[in-house]
C-alpha positions as CSV (number, residue, x, y, z in Angstrom):
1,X,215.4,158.9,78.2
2,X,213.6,160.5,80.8
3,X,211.7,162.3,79.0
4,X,210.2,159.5,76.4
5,X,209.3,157.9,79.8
6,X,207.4,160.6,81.6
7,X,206.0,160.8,77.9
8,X,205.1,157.5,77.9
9,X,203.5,157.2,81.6
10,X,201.7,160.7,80.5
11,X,200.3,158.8,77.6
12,X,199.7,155.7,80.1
13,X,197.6,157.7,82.5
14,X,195.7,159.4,79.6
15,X,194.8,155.9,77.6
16,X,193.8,154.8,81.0
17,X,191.4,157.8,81.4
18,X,189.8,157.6,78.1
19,X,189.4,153.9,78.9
20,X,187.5,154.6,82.5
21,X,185.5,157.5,80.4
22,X,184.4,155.4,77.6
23,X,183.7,152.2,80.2
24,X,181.4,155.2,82.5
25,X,179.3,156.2,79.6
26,X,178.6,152.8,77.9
27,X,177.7,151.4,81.8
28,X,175.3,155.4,81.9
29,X,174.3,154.1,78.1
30,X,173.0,150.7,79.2
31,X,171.6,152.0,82.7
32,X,169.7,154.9,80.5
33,X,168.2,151.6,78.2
34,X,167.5,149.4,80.8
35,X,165.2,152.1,82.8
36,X,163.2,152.8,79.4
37,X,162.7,149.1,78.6
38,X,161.4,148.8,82.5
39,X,159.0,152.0,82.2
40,X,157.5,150.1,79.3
41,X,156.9,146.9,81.3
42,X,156.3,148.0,85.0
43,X,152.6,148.6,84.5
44,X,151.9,144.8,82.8
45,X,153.2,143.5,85.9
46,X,151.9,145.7,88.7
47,X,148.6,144.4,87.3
48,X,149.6,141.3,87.5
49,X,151.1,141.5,90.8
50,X,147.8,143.0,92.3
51,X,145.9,140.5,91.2
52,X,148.1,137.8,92.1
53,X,148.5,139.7,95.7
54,X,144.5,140.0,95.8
55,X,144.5,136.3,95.1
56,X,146.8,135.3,97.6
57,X,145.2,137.8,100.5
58,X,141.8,136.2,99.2
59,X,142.9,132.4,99.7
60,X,144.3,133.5,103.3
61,X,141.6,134.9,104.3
62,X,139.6,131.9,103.5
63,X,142.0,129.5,105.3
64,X,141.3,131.8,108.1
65,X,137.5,131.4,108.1
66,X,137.6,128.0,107.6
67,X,139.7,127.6,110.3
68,X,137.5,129.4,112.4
69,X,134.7,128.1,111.2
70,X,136.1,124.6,112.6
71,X,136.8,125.6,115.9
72,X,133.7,127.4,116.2
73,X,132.1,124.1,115.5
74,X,133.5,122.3,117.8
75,X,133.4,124.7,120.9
76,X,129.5,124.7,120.4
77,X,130.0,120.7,120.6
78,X,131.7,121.1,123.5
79,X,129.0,123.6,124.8
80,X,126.4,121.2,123.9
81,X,128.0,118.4,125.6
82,X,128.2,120.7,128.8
83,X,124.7,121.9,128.7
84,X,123.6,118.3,128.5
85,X,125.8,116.7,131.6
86,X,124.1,120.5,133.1
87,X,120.6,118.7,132.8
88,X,121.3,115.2,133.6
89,X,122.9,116.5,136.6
90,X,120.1,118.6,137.9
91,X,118.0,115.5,137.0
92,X,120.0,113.4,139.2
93,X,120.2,116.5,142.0
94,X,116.1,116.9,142.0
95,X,115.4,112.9,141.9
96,X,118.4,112.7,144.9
97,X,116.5,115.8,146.5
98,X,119.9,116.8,147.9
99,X,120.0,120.6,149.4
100,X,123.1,123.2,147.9
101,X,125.1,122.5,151.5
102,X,124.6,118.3,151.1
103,X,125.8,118.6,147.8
104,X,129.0,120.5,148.7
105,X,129.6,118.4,151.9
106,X,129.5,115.3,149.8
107,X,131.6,116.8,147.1
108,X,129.3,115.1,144.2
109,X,131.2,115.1,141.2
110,X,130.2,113.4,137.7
111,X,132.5,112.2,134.8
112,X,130.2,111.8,132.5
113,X,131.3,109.3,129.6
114,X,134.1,108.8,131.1
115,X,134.6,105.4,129.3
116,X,133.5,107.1,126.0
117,X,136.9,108.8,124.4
118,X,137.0,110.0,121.1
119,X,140.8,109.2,120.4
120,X,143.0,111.7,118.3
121,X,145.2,110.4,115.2
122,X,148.7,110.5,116.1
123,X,150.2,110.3,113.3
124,X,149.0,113.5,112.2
125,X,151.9,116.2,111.6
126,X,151.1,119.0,114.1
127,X,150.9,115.9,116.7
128,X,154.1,113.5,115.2
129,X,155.6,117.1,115.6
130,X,154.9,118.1,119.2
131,X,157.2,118.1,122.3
132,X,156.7,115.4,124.3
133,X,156.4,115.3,128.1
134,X,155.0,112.8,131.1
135,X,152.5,110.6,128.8
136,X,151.7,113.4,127.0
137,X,152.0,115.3,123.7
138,X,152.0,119.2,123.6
139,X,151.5,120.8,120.1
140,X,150.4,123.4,118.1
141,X,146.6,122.4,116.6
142,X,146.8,123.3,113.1
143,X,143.1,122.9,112.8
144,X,141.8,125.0,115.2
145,X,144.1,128.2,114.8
146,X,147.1,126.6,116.1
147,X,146.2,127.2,119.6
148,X,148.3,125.1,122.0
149,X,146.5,121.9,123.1
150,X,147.9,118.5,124.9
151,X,146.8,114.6,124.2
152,X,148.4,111.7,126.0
153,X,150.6,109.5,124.2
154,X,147.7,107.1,123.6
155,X,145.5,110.0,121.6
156,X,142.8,110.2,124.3
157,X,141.6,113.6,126.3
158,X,142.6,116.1,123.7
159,X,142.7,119.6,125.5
160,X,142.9,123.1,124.9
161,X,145.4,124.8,126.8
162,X,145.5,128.7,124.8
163,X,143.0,130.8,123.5
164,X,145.3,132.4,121.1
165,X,147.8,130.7,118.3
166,X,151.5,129.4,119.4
167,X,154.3,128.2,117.0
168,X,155.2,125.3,116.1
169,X,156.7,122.6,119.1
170,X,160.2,123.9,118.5
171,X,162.4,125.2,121.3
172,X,159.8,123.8,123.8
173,X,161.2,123.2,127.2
174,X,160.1,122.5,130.9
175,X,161.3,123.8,133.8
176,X,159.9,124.3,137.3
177,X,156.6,122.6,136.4
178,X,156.3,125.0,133.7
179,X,155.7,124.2,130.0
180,X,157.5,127.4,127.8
181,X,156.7,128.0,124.4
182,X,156.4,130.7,121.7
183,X,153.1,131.9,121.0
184,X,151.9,132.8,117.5
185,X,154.4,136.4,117.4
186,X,157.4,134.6,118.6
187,X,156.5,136.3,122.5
188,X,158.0,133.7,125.3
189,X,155.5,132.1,127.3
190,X,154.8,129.1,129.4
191,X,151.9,127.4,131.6
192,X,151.8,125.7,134.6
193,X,151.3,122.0,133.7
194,X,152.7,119.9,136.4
């Protein structure tokens, strides 16, 4: 009896064997198939994965120019603005025929168009989005590079803050008088705005 069962557990272990043998070389079979189908078909779709890479670098690069294009255009507004309130305000300095030291004593200042304010949409999604703070709104501009600007709550005297992009409002927090943010590689950073 001891024998038909070592016989048995011999013929066990072998059936087992052949089984994990036969299993290995259909899964080698259908591995050795599958790589031939895929070195038939890899060259169709790198092409078409170049192209569709080329396409994709091509439209970001676009949104990039555009983009720059737009804040381009409106920091030579802004510079136009400023050489204009330049002249009217040596205009007003030459007709006053104030001297450099009169001026600085009397601490002239000028707002000019002060009641003139081109309001921002607030409803817009970079703005809706922002972190809000004191009457004002701090977010990432998604129009002009997503550089970090501020607008009070009412959507008047939009301002820059960065010269360089930040992310999105999230994680946003003040402390100290200090507003600390992300900029556009995730480095911590933070402005004075109090």
């Amino acid at each position: 009896m001891l024998k038909e069962s070592k016989a048995g557990a011999n013929y066990k272990n072998e059936k087992e064997t052949d089984m994990a043998n036969d299993a290995r070389e259909i899964y080698e079979a259908v591995i050795g198939e599958v790589r031939k189908e895929l070195s038939k078909i890899i060259p169709q779709y790198e092409e078409r994965m170049i192209q569709s890479l080329s396409r994709h670098c091509e439209d970001i690069v676009s949104n990039m120019i555009n983009t720059y294009d737009r804040r381009i255009e409106e920091l030579e507004k802004k510079i136009s603005v400023i050489e204009k309130h330049l002249i009217e305000a040596e205009q007003v300095l030459k007709k006053a025929n104030l001297t450099e030291s009169q001026i600085k004593s009397q601490k002239v200042e000028r707002k000019a168009n002060s009641s003139v304010q081109e309001k921002i949409d607030m409803s817009r999604h970079d703005i809706r989005n922002g972190f809000k703070f004191n009457g004002w709104v701090y977010y990432a501009n998604e129009d002009m590079g997503s550089f970090l600007y501020k607008v009070r709550i009412d959507g008047t005297d939009n301002q820059q803050l960065t010269d360089y992009s930040v992310s999105q409002c999230l994680g946003y927090s003040v402390k100290d008088g200090k507003l600390f943010f992300k900029d556009g590689h995730y480095k911590e950073c933070s402005i004075t705005i109090l």
